[in-house]
N, C-alpha and C positions, 0 to 999 in steps of 0.2 A: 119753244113748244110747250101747250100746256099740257101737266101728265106728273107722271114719277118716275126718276130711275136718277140713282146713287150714280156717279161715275168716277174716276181718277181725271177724267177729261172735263174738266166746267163744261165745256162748249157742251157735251153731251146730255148735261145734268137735266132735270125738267122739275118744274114745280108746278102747283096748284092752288093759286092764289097767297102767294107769302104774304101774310098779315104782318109783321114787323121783323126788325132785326136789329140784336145787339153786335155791339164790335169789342173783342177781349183784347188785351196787349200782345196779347201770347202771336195774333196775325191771324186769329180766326173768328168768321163771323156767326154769329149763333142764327137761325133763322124757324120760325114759326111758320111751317107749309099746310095752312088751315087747313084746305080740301082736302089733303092726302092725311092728317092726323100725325103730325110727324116734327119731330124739332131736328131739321137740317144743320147742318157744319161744312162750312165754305173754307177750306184753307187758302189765306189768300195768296200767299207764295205760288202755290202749286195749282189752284182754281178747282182740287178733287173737291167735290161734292158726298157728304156719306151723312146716313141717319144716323144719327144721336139718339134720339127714343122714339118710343111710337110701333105700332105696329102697321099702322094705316088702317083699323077696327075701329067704327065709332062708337067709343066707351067712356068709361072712367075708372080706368083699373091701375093703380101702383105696383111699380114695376122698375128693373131696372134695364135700360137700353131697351131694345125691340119687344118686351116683354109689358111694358108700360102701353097704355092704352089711352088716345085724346080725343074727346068731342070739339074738333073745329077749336084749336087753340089759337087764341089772335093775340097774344102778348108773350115777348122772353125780353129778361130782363136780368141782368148780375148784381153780384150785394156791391159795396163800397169794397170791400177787399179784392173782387175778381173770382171769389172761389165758390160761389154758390151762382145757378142759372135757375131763376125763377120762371114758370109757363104759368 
């Protein structure tokens, strides 16, 4: 279903046009949920779905976690190490 809502349940999870997505070692997928403004986190073990940053306000405010602010982000991307997630 298309929409928003974080869940511990994948099944339950909803997004809004996911524009891309990185896959980390760690078993989690970073995911860029344009329409909602929001960089999603898929644990794949488990399928919980939870926001990473973003408030779902279309802005361009720095910030960290839910405090952070995205106009329609359509790219995440990690460095060569793993340890940085670029939007």
């Amino acid at each position: 279903m298309c929409g928003f809502l974080d869940s511990a349940n994948g099944l339950l999870a909803q997004f809004a046009n996911p524009a891309s997505a990185v896959w980390h070692p760690s078993g989690v997928l970073y995911v860029a949920d344009s329409t909602n403004g929001r960089i999603r986190s898929v644990n794949v073990t488990s399928a919980a779905v939870a926001t990473l940053a973003g408030s779902g306000v279309a802005s361009s405010t720095d910030g960290v976690g839910t405090s952070a602010t995205f106009n329609n982000p359509m790219s995440v991307q990690l460095d060569a190490t793993f340890t940085v997630l670029y939007v």
